[in-house]
N, CA, C and O atoms as CSV, one atom per row, in Angstrom:
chain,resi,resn,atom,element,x,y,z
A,1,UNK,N,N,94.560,-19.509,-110.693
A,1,UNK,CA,C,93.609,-20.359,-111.391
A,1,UNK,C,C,94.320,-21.126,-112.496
A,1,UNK,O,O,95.364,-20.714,-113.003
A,2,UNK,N,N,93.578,-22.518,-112.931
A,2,UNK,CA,C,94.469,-23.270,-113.708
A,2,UNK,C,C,93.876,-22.599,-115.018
A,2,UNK,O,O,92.857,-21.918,-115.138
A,3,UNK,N,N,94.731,-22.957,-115.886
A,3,UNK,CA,C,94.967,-22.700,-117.239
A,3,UNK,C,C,94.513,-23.597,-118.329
A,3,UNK,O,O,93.781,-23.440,-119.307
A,4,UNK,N,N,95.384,-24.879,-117.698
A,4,UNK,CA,C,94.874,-25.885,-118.941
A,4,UNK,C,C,93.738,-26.845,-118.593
A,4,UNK,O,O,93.356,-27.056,-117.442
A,5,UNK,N,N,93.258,-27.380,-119.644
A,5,UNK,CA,C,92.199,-28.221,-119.017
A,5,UNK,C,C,92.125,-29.415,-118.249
A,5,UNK,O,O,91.179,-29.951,-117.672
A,6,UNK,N,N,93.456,-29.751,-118.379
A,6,UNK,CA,C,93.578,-31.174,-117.168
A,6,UNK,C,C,93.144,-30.598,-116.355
A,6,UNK,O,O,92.000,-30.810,-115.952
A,7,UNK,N,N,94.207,-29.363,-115.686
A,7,UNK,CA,C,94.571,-28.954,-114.284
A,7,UNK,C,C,92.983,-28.600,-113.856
A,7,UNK,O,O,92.354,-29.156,-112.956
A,8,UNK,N,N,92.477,-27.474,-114.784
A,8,UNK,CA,C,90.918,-27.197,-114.533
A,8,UNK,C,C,90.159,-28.389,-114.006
A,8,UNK,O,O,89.845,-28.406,-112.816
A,9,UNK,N,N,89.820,-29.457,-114.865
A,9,UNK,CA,C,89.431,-30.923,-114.102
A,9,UNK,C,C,89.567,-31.341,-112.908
A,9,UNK,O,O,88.670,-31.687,-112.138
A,10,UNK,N,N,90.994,-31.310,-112.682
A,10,UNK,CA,C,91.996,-31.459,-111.089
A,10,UNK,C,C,91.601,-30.683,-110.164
A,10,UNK,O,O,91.510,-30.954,-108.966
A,11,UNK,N,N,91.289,-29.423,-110.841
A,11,UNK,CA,C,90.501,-28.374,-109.627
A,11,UNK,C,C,89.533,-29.027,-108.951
A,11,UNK,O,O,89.568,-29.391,-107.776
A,12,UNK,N,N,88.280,-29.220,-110.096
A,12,UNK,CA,C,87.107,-29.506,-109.719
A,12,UNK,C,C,86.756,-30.977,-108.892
A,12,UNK,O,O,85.980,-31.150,-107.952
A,13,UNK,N,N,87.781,-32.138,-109.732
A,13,UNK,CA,C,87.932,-33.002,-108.508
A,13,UNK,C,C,88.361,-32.877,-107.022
A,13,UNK,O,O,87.839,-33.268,-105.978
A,14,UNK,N,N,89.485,-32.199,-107.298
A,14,UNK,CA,C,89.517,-32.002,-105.824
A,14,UNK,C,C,88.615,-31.371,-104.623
A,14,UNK,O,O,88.545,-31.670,-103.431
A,15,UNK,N,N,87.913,-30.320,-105.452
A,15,UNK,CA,C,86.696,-29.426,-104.641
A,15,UNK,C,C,86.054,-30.174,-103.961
A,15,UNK,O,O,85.903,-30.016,-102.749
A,16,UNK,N,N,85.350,-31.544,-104.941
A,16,UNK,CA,C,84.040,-31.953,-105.004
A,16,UNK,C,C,84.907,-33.085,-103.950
A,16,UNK,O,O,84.246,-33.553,-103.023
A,17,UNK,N,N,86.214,-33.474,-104.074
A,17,UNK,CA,C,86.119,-34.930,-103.068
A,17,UNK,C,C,86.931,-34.441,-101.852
A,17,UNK,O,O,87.465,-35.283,-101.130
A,18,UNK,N,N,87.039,-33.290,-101.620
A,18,UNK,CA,C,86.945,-32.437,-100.253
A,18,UNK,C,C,85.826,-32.173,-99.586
A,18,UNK,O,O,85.623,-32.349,-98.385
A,19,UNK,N,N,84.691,-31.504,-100.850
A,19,UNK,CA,C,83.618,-31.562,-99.694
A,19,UNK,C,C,83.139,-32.562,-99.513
A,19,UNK,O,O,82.208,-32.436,-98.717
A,20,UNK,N,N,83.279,-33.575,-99.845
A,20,UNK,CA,C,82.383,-34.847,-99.884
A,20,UNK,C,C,83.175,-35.851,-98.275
A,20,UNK,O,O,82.737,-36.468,-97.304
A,21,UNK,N,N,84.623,-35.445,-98.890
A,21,UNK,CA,C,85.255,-36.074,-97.710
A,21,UNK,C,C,84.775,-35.437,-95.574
A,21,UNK,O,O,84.666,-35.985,-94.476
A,22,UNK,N,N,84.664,-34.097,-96.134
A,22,UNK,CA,C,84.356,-33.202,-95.361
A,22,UNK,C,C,83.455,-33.506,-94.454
A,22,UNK,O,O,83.535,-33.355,-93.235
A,23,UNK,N,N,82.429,-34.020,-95.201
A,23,UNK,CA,C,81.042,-34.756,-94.478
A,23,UNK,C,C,81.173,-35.444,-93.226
A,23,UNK,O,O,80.898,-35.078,-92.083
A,24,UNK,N,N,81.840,-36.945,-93.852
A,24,UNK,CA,C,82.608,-38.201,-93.090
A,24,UNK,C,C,83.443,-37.289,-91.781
A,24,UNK,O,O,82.922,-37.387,-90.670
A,25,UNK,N,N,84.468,-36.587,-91.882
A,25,UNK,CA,C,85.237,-36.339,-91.184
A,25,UNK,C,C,84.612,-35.588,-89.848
A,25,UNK,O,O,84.839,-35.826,-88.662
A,26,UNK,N,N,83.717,-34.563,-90.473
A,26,UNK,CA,C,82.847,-33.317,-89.829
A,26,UNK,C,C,81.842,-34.577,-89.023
A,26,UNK,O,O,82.235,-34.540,-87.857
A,27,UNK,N,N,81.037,-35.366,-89.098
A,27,UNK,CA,C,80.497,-36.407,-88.379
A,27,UNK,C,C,81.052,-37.127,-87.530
A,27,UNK,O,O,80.365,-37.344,-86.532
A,28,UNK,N,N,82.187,-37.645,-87.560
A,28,UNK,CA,C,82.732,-38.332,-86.372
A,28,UNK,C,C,83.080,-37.159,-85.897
A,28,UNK,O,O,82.952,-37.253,-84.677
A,29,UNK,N,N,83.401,-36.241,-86.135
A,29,UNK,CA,C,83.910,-35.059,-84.730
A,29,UNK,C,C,83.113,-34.849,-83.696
A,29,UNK,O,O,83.344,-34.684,-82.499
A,30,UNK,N,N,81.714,-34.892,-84.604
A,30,UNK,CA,C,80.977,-34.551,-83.773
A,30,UNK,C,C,80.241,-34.956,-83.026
A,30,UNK,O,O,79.614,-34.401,-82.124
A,31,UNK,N,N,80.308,-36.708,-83.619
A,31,UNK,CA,C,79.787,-37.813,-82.260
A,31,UNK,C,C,80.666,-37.833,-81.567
A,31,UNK,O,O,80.303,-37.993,-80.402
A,32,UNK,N,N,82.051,-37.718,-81.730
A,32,UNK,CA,C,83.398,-37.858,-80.569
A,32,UNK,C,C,82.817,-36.754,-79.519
A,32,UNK,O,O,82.388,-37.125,-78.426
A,33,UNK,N,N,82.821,-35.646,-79.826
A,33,UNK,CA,C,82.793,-34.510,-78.781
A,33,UNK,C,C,81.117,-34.579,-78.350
A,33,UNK,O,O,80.573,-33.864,-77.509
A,34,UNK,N,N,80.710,-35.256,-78.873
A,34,UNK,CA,C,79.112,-35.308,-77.935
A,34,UNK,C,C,79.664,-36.234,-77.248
A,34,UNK,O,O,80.094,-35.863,-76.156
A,35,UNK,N,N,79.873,-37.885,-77.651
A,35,UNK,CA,C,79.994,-38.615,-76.476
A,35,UNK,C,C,81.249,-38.274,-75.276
A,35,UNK,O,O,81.374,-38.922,-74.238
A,36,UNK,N,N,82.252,-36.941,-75.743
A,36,UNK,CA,C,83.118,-36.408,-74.691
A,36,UNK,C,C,82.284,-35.608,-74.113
A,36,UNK,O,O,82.705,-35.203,-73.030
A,37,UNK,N,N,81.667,-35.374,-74.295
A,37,UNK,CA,C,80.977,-34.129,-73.508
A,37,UNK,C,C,79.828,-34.897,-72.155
A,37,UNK,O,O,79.611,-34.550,-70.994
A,38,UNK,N,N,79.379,-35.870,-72.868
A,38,UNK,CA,C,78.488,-37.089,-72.151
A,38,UNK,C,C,79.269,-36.839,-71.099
A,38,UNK,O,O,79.032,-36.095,-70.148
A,39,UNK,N,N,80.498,-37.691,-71.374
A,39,UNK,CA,C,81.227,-38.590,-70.232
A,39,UNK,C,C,81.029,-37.248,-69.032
A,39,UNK,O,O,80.360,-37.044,-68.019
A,40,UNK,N,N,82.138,-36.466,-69.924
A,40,UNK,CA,C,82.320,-35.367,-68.458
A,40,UNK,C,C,81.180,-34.747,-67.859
A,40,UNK,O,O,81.416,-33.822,-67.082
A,41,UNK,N,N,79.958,-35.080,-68.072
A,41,UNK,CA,C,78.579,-34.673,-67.015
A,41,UNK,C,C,78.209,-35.762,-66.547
A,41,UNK,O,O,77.130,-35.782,-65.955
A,42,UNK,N,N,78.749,-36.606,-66.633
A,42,UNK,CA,C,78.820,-38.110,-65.994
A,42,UNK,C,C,77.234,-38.570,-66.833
A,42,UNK,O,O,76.295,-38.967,-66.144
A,43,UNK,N,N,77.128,-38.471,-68.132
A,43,UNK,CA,C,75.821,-39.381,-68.250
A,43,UNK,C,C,76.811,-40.667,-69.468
A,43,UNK,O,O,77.291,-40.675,-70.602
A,44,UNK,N,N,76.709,-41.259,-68.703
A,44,UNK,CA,C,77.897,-42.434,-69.618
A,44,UNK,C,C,76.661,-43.826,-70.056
A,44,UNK,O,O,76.970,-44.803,-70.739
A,45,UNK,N,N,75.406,-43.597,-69.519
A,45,UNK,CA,C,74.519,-44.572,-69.605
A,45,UNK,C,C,74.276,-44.270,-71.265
A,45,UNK,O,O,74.334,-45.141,-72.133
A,46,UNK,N,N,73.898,-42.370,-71.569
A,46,UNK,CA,C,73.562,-42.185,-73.108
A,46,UNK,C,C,74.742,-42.037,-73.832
A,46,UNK,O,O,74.585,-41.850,-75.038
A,47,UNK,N,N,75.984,-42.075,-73.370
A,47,UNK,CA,C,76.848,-41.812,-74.023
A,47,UNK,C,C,77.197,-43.572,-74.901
A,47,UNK,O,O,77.428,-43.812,-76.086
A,48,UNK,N,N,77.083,-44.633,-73.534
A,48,UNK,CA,C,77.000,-45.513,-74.043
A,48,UNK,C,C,75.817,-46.068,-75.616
A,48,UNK,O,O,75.843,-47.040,-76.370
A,49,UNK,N,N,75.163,-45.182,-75.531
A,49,UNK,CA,C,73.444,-45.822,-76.347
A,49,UNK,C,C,74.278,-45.385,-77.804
A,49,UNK,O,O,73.988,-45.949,-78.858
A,50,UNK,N,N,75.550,-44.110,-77.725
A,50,UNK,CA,C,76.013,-43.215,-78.708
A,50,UNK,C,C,77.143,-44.741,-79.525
A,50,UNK,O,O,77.854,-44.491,-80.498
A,51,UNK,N,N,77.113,-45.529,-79.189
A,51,UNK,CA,C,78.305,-46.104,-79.285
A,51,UNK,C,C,77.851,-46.705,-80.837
A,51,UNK,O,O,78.498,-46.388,-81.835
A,52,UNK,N,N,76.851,-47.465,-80.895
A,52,UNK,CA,C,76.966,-48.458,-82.116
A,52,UNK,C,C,77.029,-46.521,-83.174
A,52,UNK,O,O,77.947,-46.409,-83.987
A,53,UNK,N,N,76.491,-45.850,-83.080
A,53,UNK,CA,C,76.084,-44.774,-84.477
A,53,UNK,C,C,77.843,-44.498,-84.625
A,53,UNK,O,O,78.408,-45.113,-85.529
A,54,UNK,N,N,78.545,-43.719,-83.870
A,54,UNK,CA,C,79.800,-43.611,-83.657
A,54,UNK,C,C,81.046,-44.581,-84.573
A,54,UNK,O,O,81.891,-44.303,-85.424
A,55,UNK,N,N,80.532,-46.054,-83.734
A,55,UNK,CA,C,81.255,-47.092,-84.791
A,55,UNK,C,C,80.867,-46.925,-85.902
A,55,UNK,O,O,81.764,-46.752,-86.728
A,56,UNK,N,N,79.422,-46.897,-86.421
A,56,UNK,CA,C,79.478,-47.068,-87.810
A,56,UNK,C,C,79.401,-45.722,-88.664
A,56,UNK,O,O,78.796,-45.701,-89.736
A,57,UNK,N,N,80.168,-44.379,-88.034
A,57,UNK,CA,C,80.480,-43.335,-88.530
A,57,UNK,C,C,81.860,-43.854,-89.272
A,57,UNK,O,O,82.065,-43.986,-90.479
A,58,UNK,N,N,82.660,-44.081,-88.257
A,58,UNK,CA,C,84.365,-44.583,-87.825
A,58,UNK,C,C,84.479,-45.125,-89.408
A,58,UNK,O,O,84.843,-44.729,-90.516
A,59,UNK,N,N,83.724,-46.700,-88.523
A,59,UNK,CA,C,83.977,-47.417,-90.224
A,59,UNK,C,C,83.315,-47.251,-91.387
A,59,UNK,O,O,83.630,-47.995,-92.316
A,60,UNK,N,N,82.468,-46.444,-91.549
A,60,UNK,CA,C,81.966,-45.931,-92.676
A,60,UNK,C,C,83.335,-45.294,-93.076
A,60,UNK,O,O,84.039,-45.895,-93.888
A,61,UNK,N,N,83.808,-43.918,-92.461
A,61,UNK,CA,C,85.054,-42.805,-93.070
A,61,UNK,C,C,86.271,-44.042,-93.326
A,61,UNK,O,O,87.299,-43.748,-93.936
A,62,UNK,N,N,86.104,-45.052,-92.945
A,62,UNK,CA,C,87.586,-45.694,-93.056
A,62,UNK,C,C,87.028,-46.315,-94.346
A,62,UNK,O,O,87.848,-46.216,-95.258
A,63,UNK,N,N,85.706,-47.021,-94.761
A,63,UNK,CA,C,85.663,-47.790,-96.026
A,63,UNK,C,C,85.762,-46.803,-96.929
A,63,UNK,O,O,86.317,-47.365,-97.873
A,64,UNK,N,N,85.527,-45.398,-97.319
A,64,UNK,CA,C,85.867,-44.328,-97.989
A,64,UNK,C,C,86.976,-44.135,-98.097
A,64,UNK,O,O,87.392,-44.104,-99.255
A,65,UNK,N,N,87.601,-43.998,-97.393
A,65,UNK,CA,C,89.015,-43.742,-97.255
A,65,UNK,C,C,89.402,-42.382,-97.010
A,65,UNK,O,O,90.550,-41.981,-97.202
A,66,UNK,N,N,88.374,-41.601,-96.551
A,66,UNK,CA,C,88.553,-40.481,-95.049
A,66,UNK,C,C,89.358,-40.652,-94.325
A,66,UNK,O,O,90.206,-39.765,-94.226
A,67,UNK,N,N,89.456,-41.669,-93.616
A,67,UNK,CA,C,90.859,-42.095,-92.658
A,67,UNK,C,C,90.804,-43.380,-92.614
A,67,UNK,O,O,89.898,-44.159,-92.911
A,68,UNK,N,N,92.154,-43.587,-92.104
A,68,UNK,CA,C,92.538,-44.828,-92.070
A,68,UNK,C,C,92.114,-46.000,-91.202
A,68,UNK,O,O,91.645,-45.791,-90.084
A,69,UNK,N,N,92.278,-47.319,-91.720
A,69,UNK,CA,C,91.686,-48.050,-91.054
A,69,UNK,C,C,91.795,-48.649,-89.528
A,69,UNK,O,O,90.935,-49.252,-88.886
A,70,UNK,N,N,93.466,-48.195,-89.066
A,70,UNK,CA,C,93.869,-48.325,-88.044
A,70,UNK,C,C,93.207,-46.906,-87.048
A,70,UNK,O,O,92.878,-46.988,-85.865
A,71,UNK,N,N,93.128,-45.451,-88.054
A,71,UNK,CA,C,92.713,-44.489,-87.174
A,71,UNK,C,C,91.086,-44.902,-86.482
A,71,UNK,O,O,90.860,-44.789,-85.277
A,72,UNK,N,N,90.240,-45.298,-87.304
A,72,UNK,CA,C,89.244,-45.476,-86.737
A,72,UNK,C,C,89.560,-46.900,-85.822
A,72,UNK,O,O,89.456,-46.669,-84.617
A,73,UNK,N,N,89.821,-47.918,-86.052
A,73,UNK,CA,C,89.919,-48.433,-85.139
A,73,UNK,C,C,90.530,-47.993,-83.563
A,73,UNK,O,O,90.258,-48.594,-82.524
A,74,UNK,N,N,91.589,-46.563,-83.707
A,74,UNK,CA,C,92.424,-46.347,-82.978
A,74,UNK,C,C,91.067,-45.313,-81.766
A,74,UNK,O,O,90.882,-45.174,-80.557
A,75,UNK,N,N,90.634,-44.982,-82.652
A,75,UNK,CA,C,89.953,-43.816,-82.154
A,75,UNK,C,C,88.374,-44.259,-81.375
A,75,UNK,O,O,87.733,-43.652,-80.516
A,76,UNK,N,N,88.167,-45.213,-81.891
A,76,UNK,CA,C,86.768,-46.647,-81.487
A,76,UNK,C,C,87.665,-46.962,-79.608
A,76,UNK,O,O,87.304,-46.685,-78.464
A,77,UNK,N,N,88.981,-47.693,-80.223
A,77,UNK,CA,C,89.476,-48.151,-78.944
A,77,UNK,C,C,89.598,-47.195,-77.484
A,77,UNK,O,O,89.568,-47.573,-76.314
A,78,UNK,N,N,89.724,-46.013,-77.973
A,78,UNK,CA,C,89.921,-44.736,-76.767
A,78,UNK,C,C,88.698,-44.563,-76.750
A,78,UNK,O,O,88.216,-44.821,-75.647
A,79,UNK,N,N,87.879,-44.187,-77.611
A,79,UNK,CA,C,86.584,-44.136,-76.963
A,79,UNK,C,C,85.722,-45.815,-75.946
A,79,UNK,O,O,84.937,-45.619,-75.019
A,80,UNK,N,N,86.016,-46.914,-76.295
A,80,UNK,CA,C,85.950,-47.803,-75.326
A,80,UNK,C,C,86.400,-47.720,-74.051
A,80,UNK,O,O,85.581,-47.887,-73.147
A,81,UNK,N,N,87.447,-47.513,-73.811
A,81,UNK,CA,C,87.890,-47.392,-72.649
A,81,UNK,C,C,87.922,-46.494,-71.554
A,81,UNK,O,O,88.150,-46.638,-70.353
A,82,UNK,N,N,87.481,-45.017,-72.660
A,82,UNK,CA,C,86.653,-43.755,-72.081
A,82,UNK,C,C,85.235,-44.282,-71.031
A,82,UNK,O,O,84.937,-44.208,-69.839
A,83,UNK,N,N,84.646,-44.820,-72.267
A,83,UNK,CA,C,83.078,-45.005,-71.656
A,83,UNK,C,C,83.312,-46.535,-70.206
A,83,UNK,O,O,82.370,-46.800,-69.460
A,84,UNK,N,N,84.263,-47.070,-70.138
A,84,UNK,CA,C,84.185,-48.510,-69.273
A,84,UNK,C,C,85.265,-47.910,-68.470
A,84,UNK,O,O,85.692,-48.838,-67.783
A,85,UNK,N,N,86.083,-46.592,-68.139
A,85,UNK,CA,C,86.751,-46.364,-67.281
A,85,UNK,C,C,86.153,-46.197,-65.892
A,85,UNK,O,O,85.357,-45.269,-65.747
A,86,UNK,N,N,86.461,-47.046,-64.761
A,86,UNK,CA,C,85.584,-46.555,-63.423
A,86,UNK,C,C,85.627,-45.394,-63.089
A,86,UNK,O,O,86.659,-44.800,-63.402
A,87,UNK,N,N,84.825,-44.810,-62.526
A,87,UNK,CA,C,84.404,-43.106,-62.262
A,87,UNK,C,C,84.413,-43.399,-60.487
A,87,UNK,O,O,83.507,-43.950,-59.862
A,88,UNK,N,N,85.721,-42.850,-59.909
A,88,UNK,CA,C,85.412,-42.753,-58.706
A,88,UNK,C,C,85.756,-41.463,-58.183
A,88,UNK,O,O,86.784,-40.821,-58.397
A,89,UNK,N,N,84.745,-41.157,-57.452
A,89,UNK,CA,C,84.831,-40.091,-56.917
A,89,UNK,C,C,85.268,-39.877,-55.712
A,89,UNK,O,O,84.773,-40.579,-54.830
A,90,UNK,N,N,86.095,-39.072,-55.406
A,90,UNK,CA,C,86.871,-38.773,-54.224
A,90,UNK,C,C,86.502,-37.373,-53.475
A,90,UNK,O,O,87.163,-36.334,-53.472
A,91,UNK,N,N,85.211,-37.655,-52.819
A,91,UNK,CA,C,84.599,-36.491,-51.998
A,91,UNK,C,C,84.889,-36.557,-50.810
A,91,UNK,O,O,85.000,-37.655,-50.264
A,92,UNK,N,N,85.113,-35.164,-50.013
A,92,UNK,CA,C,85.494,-35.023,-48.264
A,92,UNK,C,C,84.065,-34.890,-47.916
A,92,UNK,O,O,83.726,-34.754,-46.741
């Protein structure tokens, strides 16, 4: 535990803009792995409907500065190409 009172301060900032960051981060995980989870039961029609909330998770955490602005863009782009990849199935 800190001692002096800066560091004490430093504690408490950091607590408070961890959990706060926490939020942002913990939300896109969890539209990512819903709309992964979509894809692979093949419902890509609702996975698609998931798309605008998703983006504006992304760029919400990037105007915070949760992550970066290239990650969300990076992470927007794989999920595009997830949801518009053709699904063919190769049954005997």
């Amino acid at each position: 535990m800190p001692i002096i009172k800066s560091a004490k301060k430093a504690l408490r900032q950091s607590i408070a803009r961890t959990a706060h960051n926490k939020t942002y981060t913990l939300k896109v995980k969890k539209l990512l792995k819903e709309a992964r989870a979509l894809v692979s039961q093949q419902k890509i029609a609702e996975a698609k409907k998931m798309i605008p909330t998703i983006y504006k998770a992304l760029d919400k955490a990037a105007k915070e500065g949760v992550i970066k602005k290239n990650t969300a863009s990076r992470k927007k782009s794989r999920l595009a190409l997830l949801l518009n990849k053709p699904t063919t199935k190769t049954e005997k």
